[in-house]
N, C-alpha and C positions, 0 to 999 in steps of 0.2 A: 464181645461175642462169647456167647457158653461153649462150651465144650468139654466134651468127655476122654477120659483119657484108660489105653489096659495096659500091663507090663505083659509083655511076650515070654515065650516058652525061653527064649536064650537072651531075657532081657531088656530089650527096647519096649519102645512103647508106641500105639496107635493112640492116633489122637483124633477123633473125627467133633466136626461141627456137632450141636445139640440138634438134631431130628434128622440126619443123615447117616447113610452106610461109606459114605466118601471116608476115606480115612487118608494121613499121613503118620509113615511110620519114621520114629526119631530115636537115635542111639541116647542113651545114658546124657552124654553130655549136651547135646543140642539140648534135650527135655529139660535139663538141668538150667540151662541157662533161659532157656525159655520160661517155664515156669522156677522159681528159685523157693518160692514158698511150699512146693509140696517138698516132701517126704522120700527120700530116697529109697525108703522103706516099703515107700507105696503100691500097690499095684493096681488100683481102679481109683476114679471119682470122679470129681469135675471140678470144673474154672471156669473164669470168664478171661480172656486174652481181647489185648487191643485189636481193635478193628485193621488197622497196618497190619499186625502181624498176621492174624488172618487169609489177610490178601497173599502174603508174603508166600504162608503156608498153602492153602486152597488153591490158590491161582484163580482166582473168579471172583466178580465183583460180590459181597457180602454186604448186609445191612445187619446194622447195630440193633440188637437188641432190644 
């Protein structure tokens, strides 16, 4: 599934689905381990996240990409 992600004013990050305002917000380390290939450095982009985790995150049935 796409997804975009921003670094916040103290840090964290939102992470919402690609064409939604739904967001989840995740500390440092959850993000970290979730996504492990960005950039600690980061503060916007995007990714694709498995379909599980999605659910995980979202809480609502998602379709793949």
């Amino acid at each position: 599934m796409n997804v975009y992600y921003r670094k916040t004013v103290v840090g964290w990050f939102n992470l919402y689905p690609a064409g939604s305002d739904e967001f989840v917000n995740l500390n440092p380390e959850e993000f970290a381990a979730l996504l492990p290939q960005v950039s600690r450095r980061a503060f916007a982009g995007c990714t694709e996240i498995e379909v599980t985790a999605a659910r995980e995150l979202f809480g609502k049935e998602v379709r793949p990409a």
